[in-house]
C-alpha positions as CSV (number, residue, x, y, z in Angstrom):
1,X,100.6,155.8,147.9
2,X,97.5,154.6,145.5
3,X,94.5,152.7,147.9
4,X,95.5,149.8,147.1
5,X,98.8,150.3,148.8
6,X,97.5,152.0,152.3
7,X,94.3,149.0,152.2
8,X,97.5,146.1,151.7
9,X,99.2,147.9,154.2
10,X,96.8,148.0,157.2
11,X,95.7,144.4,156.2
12,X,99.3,143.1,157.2
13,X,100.0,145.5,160.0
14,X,96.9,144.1,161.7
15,X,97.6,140.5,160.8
16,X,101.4,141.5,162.7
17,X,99.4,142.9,165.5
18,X,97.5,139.4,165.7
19,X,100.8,137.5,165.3
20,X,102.9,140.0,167.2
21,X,101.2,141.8,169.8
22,X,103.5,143.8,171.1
23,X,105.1,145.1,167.6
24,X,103.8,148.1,167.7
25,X,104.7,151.3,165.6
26,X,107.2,149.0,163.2
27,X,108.9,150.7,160.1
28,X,107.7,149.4,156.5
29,X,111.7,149.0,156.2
30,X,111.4,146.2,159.3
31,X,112.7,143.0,158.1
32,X,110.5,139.9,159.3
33,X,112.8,137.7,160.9
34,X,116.3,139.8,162.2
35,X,114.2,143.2,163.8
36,X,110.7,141.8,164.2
37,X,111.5,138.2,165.2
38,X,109.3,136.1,163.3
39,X,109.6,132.7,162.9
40,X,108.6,130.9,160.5
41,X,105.3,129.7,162.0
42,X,104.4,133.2,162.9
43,X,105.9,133.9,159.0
44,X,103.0,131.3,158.2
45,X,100.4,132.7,160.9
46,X,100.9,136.2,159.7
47,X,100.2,135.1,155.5
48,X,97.5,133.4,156.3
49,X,96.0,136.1,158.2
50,X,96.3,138.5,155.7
51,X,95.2,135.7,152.4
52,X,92.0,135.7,155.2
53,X,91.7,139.0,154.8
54,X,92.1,139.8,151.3
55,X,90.4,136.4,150.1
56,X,94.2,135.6,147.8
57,X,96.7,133.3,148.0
58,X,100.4,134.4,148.5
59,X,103.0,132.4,146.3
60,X,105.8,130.5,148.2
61,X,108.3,132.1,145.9
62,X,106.9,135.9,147.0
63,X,107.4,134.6,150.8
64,X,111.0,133.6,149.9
65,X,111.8,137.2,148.0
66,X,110.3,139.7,151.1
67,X,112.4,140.3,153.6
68,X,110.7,143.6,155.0
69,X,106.9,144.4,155.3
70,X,107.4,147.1,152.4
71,X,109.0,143.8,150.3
72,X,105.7,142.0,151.3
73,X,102.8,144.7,150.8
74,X,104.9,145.1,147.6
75,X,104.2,141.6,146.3
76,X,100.8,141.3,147.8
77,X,99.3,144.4,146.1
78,X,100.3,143.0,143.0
79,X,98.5,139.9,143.8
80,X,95.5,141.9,144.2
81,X,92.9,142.7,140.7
């Protein structure tokens, strides 16, 4: 895993932990809505916790291609220069 990748990573498991408390120890593999429960405010709570974070902006179209938080640090590292 490069730096970017671990950095992306812990940016959107503590933006779950603000959203989700009590998801705790969830599998990169998780998907969003079926195994973590998200809807899609949290969906929306949870992005713009993490575009807080990393000062970016997440496209609508990457939102509508992740599925699982490996699907979403995938598209957000990209994002990142």
């Amino acid at each position: 895993m490069s730096d970017k990748t671990v950095m992306v990573d812990k940016v959107i498991r503590d933006a779950l932990k603000t959203v989700r408390p009590d998801a705790v120890n969830v599998a990169g593999g998780a998907d969003l809505s079926r195994e973590l429960g998200l809807d899609s405010v949290q969906v929306m709570d949870l992005i713009m916790e993490i575009e807080d974070h990393l000062d970016i902006s997440v496209p609508v179209e990457l939102l509508a291609d992740a599925r699982t938080l490996d699907q979403l640090g995938a598209g957000i590292v990209r994002l990142i220069p």
